[in-house]
PDB file of N, CA, C and O in Angstrom:
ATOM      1  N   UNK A   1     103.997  97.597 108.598  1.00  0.00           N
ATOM      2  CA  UNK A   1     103.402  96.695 107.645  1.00  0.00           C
ATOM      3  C   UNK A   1     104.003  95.316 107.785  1.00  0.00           C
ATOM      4  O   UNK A   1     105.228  95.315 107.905  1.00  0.00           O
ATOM      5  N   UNK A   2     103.388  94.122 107.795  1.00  0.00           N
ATOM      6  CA  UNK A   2     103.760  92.680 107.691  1.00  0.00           C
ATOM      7  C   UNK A   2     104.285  92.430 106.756  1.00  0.00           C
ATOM      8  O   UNK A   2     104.723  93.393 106.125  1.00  0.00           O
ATOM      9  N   UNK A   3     104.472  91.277 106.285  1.00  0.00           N
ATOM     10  CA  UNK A   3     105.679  91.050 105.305  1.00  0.00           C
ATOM     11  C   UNK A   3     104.990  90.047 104.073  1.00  0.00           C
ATOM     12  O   UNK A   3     104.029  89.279 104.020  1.00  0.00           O
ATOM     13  N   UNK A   4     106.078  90.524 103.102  1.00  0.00           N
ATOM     14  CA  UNK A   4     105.573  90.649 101.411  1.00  0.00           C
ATOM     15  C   UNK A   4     105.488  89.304 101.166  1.00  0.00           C
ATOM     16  O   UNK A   4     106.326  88.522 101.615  1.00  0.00           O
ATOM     17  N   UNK A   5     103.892  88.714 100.021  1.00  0.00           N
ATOM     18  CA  UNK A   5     103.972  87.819 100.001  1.00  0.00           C
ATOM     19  C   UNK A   5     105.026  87.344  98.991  1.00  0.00           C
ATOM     20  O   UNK A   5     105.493  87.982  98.047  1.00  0.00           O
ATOM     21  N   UNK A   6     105.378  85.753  99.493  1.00  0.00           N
ATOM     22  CA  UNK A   6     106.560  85.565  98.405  1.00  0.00           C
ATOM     23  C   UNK A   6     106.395  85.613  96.889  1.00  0.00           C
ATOM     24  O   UNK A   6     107.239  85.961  96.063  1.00  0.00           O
ATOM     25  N   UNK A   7     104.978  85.139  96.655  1.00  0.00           N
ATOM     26  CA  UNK A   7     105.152  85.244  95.103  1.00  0.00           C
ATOM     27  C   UNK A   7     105.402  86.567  94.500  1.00  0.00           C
ATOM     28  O   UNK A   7     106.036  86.698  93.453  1.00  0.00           O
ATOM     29  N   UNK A   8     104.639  88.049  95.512  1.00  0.00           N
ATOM     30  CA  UNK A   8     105.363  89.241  94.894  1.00  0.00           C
ATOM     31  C   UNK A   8     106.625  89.275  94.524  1.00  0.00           C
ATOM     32  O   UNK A   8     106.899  89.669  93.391  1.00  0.00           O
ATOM     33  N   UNK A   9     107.578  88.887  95.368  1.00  0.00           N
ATOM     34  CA  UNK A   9     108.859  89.366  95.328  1.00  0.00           C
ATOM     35  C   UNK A   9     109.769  88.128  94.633  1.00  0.00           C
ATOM     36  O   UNK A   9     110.954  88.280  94.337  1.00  0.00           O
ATOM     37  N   UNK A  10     109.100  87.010  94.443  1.00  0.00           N
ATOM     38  CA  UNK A  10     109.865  86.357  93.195  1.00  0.00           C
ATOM     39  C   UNK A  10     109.270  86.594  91.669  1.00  0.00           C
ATOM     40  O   UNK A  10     109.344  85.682  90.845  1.00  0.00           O
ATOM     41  N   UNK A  11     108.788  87.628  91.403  1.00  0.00           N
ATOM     42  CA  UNK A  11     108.248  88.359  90.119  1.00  0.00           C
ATOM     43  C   UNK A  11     109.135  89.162  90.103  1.00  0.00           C
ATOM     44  O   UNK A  11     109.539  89.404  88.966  1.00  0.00           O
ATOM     45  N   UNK A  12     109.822  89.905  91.219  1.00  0.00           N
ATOM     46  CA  UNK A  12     111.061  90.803  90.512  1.00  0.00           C
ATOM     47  C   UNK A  12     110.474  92.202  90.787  1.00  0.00           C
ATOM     48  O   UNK A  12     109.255  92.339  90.892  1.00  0.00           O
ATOM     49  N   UNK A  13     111.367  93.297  90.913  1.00  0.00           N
ATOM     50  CA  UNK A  13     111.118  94.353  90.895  1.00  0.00           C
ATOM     51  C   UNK A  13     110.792  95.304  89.264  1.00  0.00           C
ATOM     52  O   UNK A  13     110.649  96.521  89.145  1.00  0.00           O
ATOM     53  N   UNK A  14     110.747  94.177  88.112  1.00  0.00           N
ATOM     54  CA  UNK A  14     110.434  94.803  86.976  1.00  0.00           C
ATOM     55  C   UNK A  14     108.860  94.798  86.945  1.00  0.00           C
ATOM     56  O   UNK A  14     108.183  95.684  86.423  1.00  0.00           O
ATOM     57  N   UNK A  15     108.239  93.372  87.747  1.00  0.00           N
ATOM     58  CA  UNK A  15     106.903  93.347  87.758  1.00  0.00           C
ATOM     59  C   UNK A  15     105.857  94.798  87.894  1.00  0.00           C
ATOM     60  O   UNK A  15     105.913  95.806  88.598  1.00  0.00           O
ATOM     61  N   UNK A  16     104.905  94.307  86.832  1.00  0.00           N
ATOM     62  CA  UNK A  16     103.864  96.075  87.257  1.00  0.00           C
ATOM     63  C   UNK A  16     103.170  96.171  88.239  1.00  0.00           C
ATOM     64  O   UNK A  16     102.173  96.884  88.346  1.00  0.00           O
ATOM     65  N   UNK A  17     103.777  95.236  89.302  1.00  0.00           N
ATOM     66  CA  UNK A  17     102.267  95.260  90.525  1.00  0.00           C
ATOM     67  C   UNK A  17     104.023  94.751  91.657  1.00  0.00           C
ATOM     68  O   UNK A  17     104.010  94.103  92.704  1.00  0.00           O
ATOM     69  N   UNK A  18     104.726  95.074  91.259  1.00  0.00           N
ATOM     70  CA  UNK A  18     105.956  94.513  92.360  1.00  0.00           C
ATOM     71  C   UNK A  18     105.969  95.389  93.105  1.00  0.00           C
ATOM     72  O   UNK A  18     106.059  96.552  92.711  1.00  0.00           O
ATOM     73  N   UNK A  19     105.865  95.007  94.604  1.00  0.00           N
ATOM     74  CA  UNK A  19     106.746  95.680  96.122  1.00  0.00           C
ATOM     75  C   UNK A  19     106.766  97.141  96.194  1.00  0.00           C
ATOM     76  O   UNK A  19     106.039  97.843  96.897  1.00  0.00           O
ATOM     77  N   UNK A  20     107.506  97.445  95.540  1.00  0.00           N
ATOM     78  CA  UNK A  20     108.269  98.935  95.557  1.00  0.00           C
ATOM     79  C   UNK A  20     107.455  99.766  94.541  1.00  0.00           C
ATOM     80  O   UNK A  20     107.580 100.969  94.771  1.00  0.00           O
ATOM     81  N   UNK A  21     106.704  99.505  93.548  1.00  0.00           N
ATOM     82  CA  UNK A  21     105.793 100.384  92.990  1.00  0.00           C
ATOM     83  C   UNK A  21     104.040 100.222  93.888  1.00  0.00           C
ATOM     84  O   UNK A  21     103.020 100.810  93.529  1.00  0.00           O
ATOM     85  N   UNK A  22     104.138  99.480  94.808  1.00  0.00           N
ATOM     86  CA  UNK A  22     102.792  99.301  95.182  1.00  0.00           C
ATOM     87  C   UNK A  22     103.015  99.884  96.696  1.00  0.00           C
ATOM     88  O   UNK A  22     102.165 100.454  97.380  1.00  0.00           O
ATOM     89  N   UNK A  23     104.075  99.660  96.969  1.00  0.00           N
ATOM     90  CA  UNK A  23     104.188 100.719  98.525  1.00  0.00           C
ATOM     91  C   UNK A  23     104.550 102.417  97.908  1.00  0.00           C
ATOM     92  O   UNK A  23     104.100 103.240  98.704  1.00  0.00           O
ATOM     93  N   UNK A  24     105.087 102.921  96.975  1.00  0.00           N
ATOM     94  CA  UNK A  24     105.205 103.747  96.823  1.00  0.00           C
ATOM     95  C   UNK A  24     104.014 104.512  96.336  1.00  0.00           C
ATOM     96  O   UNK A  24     104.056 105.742  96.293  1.00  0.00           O
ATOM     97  N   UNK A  25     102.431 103.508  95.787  1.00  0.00           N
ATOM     98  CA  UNK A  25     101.186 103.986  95.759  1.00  0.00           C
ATOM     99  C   UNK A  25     100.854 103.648  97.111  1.00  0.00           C
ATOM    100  O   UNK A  25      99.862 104.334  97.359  1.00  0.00           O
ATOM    101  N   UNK A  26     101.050 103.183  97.797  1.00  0.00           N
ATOM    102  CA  UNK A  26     100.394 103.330  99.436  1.00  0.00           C
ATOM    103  C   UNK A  26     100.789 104.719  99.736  1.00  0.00           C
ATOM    104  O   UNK A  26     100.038 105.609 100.137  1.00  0.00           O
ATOM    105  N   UNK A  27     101.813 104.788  99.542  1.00  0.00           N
ATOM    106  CA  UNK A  27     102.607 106.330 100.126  1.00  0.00           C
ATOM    107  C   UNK A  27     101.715 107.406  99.601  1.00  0.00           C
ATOM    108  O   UNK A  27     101.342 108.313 100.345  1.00  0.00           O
ATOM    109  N   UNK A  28     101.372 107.342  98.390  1.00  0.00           N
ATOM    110  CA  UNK A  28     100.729 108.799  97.654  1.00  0.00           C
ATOM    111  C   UNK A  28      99.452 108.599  98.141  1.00  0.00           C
ATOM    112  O   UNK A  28      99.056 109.657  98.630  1.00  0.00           O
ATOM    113  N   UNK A  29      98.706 107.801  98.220  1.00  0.00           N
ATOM    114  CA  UNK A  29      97.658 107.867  98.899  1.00  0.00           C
ATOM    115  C   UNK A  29      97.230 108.051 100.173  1.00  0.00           C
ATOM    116  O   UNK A  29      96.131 108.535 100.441  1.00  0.00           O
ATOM    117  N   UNK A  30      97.951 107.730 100.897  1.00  0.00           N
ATOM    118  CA  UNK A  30      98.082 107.830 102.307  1.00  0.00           C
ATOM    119  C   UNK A  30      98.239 109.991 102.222  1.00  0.00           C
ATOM    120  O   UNK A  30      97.342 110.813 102.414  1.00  0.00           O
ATOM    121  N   UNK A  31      99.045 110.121 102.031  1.00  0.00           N
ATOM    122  CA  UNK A  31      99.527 111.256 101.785  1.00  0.00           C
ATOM    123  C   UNK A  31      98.051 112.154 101.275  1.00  0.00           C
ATOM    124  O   UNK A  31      97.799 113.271 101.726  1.00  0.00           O
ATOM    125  N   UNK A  32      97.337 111.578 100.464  1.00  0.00           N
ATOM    126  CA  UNK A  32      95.951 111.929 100.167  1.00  0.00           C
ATOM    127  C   UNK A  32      94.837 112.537 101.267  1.00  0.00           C
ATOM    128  O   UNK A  32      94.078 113.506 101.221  1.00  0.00           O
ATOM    129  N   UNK A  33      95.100 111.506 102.275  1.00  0.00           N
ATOM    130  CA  UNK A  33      93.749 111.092 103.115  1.00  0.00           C
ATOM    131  C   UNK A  33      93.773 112.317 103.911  1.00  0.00           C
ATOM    132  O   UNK A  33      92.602 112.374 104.287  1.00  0.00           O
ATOM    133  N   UNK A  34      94.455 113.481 104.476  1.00  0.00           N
ATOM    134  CA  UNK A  34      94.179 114.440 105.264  1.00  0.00           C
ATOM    135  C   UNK A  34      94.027 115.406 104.808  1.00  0.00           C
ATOM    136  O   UNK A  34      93.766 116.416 105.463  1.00  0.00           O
ATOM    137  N   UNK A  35      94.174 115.365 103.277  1.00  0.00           N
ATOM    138  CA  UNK A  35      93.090 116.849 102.169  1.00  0.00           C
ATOM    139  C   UNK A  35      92.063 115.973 102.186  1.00  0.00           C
ATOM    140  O   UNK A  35      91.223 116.529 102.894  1.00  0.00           O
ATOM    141  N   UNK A  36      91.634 114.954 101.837  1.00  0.00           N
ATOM    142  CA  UNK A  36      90.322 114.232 101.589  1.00  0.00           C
ATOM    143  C   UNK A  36      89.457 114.364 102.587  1.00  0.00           C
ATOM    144  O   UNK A  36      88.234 114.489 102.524  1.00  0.00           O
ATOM    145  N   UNK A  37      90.459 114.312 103.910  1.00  0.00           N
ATOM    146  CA  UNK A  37      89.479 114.325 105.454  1.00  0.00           C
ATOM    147  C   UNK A  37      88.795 115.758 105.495  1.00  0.00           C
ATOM    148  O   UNK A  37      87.612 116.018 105.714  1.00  0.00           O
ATOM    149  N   UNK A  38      90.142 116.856 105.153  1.00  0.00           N
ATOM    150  CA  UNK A  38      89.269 118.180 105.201  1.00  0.00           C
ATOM    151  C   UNK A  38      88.410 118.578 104.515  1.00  0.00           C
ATOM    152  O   UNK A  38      87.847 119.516 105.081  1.00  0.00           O
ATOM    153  N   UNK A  39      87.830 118.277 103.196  1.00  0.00           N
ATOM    154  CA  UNK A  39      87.390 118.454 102.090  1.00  0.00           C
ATOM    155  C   UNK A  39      86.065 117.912 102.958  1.00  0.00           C
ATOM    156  O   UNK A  39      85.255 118.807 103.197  1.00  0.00           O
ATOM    157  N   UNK A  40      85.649 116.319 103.568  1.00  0.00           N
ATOM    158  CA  UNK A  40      85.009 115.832 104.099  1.00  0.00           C
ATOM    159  C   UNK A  40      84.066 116.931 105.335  1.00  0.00           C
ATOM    160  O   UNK A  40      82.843 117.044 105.406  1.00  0.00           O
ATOM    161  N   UNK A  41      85.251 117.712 106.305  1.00  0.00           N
ATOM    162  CA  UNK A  41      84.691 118.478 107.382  1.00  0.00           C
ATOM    163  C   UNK A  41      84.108 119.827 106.482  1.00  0.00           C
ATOM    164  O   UNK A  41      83.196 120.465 107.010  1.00  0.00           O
ATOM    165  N   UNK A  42      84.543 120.216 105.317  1.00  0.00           N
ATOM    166  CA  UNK A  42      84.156 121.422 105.008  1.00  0.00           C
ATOM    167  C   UNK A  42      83.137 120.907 104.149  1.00  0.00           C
ATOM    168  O   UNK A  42      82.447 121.777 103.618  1.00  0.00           O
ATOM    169  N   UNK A  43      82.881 119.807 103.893  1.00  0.00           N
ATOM    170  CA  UNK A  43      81.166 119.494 103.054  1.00  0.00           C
ATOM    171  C   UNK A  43      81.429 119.205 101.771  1.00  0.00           C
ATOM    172  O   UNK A  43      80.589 118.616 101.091  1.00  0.00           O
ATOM    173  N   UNK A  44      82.525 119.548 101.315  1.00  0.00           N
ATOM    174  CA  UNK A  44      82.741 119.566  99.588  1.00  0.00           C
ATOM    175  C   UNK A  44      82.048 117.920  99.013  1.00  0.00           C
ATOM    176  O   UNK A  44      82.177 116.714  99.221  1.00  0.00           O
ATOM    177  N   UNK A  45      81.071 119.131  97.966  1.00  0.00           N
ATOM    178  CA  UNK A  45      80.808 117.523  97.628  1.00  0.00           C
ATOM    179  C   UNK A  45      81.486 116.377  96.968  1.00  0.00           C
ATOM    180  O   UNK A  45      82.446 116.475  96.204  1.00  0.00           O
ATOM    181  N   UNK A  46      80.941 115.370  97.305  1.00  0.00           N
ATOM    182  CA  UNK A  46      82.183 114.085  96.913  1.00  0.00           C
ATOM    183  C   UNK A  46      82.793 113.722  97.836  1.00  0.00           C
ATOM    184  O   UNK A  46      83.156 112.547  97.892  1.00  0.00           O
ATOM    185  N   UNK A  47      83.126 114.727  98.957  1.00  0.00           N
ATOM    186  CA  UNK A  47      84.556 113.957  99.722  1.00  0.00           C
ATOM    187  C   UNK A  47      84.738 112.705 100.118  1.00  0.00           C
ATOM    188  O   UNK A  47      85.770 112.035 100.131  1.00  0.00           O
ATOM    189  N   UNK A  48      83.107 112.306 100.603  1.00  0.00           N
ATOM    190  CA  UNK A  48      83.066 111.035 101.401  1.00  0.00           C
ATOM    191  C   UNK A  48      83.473 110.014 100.616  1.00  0.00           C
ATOM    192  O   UNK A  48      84.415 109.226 100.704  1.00  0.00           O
ATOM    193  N   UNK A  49      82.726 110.142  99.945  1.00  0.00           N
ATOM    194  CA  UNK A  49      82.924 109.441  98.604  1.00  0.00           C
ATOM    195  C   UNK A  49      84.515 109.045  98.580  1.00  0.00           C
ATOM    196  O   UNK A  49      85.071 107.952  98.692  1.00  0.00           O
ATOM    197  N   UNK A  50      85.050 110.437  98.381  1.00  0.00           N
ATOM    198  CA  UNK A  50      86.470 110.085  97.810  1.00  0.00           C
ATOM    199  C   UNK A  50      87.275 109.724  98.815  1.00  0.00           C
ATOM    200  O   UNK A  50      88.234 108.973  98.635  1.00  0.00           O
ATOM    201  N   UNK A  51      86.909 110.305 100.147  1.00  0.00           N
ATOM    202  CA  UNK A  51      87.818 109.606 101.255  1.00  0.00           C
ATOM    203  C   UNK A  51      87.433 108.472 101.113  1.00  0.00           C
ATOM    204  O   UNK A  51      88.084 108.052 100.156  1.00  0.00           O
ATOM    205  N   UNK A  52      86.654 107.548 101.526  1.00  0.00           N
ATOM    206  CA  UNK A  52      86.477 106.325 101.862  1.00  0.00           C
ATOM    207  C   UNK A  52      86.774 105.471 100.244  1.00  0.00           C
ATOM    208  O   UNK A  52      87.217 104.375 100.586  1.00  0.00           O
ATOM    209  N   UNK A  53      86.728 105.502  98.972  1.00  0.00           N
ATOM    210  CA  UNK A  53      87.457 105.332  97.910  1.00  0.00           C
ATOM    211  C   UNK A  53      89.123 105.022  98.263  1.00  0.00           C
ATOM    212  O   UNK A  53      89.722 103.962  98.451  1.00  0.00           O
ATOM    213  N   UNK A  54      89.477 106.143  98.262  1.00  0.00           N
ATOM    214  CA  UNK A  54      91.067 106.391  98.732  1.00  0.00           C
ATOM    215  C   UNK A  54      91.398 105.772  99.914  1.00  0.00           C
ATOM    216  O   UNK A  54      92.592 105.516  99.752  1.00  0.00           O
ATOM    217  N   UNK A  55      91.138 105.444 100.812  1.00  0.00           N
ATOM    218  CA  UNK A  55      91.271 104.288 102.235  1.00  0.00           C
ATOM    219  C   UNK A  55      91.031 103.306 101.293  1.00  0.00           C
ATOM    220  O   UNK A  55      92.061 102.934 100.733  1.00  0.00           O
ATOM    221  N   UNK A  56      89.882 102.691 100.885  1.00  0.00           N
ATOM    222  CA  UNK A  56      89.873 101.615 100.570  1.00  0.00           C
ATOM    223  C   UNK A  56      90.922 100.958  99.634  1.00  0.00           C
ATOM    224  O   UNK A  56      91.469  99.871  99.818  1.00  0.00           O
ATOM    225  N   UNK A  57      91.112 101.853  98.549  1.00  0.00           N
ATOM    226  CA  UNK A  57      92.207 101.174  97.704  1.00  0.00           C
ATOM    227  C   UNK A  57      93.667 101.073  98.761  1.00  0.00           C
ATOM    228  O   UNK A  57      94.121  99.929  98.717  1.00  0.00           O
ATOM    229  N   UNK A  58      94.399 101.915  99.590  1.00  0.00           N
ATOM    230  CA  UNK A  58      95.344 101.303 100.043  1.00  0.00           C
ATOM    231  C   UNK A  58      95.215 100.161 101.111  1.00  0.00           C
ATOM    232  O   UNK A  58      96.182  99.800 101.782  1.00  0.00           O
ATOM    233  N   UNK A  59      93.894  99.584 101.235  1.00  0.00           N
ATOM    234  CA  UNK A  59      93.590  98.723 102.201  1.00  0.00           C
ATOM    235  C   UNK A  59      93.627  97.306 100.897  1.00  0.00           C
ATOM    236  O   UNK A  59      94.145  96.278 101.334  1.00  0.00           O
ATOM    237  N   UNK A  60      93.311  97.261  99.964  1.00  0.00           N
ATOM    238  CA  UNK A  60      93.395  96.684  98.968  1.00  0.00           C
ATOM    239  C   UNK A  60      94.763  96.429  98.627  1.00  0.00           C
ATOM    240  O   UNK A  60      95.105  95.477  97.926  1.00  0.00           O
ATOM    241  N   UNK A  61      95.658  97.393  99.188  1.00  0.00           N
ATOM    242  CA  UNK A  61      96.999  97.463  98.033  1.00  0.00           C
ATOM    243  C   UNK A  61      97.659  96.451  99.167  1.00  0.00           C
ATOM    244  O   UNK A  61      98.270  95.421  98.881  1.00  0.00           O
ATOM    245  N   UNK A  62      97.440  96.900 100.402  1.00  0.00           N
ATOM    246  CA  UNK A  62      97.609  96.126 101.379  1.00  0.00           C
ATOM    247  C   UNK A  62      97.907  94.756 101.503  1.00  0.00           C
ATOM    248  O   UNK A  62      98.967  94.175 101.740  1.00  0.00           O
ATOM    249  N   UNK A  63      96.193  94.155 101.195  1.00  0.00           N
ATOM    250  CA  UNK A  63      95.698  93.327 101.248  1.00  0.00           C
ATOM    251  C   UNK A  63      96.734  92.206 100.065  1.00  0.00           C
ATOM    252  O   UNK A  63      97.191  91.070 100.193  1.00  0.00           O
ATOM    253  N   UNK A  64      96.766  93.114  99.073  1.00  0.00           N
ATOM    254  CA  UNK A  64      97.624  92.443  97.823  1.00  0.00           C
ATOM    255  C   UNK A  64      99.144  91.991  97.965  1.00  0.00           C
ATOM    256  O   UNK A  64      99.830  91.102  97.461  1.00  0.00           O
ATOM    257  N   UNK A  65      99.367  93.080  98.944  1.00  0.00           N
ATOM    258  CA  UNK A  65     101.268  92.849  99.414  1.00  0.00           C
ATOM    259  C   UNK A  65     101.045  91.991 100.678  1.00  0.00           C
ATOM    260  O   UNK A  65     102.160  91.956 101.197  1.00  0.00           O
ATOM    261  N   UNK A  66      99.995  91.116 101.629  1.00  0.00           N
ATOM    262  CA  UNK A  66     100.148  90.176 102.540  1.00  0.00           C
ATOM    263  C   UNK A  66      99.857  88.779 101.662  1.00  0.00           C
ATOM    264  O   UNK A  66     100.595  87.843 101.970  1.00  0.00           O
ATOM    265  N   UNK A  67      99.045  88.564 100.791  1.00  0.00           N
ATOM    266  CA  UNK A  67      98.134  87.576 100.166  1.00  0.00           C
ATOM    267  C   UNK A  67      98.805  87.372  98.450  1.00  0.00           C
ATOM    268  O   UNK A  67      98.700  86.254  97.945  1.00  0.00           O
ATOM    269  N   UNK A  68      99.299  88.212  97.853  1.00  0.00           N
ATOM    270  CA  UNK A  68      99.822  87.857  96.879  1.00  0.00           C
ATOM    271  C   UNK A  68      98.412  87.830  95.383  1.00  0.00           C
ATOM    272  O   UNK A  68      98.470  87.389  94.236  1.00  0.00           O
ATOM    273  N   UNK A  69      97.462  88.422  96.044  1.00  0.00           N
ATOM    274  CA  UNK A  69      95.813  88.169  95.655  1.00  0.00           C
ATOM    275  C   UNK A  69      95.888  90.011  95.464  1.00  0.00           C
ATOM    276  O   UNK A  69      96.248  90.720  96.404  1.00  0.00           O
ATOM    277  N   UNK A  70      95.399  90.706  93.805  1.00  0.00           N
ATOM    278  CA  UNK A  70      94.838  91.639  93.634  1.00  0.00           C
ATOM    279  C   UNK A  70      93.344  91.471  93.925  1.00  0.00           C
ATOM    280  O   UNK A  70      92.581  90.540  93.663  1.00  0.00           O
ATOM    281  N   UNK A  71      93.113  92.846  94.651  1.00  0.00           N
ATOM    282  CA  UNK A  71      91.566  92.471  94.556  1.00  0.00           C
ATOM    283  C   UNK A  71      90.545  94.120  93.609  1.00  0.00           C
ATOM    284  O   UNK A  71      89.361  94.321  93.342  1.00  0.00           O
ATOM    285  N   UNK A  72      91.399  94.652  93.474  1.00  0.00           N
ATOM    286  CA  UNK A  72      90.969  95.872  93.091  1.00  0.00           C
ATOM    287  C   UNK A  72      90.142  96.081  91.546  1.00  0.00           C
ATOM    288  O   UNK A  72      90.766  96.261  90.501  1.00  0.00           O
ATOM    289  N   UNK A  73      89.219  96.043  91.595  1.00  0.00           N
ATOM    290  CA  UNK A  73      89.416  96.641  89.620  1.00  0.00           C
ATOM    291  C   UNK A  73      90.333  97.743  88.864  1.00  0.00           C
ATOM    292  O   UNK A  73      90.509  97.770  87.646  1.00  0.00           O
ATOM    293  N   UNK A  74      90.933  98.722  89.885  1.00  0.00           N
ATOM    294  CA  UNK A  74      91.787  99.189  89.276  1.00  0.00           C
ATOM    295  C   UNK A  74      93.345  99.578  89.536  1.00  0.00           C
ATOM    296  O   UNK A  74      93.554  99.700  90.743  1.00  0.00           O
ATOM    297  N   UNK A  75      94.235  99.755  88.914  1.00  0.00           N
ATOM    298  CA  UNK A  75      95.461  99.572  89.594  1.00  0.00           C
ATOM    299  C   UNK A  75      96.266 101.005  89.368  1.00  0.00           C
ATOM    300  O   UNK A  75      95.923 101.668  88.389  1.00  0.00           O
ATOM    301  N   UNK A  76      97.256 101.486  90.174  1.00  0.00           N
ATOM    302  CA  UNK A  76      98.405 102.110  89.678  1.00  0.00           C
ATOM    303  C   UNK A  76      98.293 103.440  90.610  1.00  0.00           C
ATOM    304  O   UNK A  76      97.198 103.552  91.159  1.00  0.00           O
ATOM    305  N   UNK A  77      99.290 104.522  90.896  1.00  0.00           N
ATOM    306  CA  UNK A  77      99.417 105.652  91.374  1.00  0.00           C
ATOM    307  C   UNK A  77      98.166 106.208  92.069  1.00  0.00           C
ATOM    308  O   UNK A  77      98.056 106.408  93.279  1.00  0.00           O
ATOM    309  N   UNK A  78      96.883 106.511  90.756  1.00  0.00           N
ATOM    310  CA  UNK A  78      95.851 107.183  91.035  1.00  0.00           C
ATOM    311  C   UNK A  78      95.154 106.135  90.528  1.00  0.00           C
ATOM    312  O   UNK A  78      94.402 106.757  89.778  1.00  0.00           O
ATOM    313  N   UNK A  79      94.820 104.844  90.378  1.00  0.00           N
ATOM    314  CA  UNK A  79      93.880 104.091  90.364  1.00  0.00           C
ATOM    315  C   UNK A  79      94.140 104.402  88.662  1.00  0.00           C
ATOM    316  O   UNK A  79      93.106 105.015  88.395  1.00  0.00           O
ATOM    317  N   UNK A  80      94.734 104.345  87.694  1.00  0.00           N
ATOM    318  CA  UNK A  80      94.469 105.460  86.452  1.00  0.00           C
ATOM    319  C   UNK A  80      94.325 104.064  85.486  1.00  0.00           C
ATOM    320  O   UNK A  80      93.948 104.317  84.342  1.00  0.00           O
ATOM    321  N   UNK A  81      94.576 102.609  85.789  1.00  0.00           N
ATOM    322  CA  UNK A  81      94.430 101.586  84.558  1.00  0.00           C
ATOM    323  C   UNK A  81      92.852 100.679  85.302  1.00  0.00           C
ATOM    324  O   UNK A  81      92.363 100.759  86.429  1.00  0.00           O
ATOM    325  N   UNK A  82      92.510 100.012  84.300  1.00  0.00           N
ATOM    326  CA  UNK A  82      91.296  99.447  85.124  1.00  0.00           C
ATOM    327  C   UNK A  82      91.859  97.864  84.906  1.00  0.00           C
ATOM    328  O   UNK A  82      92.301  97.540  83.804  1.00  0.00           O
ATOM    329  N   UNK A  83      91.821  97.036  85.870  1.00  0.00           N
ATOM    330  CA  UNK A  83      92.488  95.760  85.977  1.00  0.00           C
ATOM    331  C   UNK A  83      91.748  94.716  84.887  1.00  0.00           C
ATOM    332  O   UNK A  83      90.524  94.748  84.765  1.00  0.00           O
ATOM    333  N   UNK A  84      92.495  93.878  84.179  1.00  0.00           N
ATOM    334  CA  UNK A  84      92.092  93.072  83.410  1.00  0.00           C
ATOM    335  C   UNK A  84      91.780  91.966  83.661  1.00  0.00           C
ATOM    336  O   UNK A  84      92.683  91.191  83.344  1.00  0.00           O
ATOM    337  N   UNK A  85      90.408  91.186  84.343  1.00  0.00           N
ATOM    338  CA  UNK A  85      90.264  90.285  85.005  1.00  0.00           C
ATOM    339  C   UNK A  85      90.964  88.640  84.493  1.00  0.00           C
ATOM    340  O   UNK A  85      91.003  88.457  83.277  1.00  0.00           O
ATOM    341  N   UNK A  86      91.499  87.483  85.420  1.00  0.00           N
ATOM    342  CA  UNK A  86      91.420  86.428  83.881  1.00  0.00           C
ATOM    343  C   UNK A  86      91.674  85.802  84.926  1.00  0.00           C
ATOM    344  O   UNK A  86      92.313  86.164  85.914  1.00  0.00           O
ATOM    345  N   UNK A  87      91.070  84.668  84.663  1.00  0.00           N
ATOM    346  CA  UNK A  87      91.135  82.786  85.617  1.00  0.00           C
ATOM    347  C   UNK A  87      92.225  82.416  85.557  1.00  0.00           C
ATOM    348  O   UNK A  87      92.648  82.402  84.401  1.00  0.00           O
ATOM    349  N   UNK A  88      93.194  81.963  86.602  1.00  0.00           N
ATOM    350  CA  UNK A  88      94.092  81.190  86.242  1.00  0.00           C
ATOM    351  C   UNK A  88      94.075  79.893  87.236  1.00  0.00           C
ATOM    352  O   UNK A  88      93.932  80.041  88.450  1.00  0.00           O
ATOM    353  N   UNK A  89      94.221  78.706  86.672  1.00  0.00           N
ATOM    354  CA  UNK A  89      94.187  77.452  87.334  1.00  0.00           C
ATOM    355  C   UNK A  89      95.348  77.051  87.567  1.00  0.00           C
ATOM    356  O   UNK A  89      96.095  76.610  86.693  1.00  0.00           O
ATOM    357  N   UNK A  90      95.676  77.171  88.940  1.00  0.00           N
ATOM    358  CA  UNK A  90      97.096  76.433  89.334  1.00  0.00           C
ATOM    359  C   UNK A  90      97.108  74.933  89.407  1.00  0.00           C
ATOM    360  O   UNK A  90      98.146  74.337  89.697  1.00  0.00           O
TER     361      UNK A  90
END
């Protein structure tokens, strides 16, 4: 993985979207994707669905730890809060 944008990591590791809680949801998800893949080969319905869901958010979480930019509507472990949108003008 490339390296963290700075404004993450001058928010601190108390932040709810800091470094170390957002790679440690890369981890559980990642960890996801090869029951999701099989679920996919055996037909279960949904899988696709949920595989390509589950890729996408750690491509997102990704995206958030190079750019410093959430892009997700929802955040956390299992996706479990829904993000609170709001403008901010620098």
């Amino acid at each position: 993985m490339g390296k963290t944008h700075q404004s993450i990591i001058d928010k601190g590791k108390d932040y709810f979207l800091s470094e170390d809680k957002v790679m440690s949801w890369i981890k559980t998800n990642k960890e996801k994707l090869p029951e999701l893949k099989n679920a996919m080969f055996r037909k279960v319905k949904g899988a696709i669905q949920d595989y390509h869901y589950c890729k996408s958010y750690i491509d997102q979480m990704n995206y958030y730890l190079r750019t410093g930019t959430w892009a997700s509507d929802f955040y956390g472990e299992h996706q479990q809060y829904k993000t609170q949108w709001r403008i901010i003008h620098e």
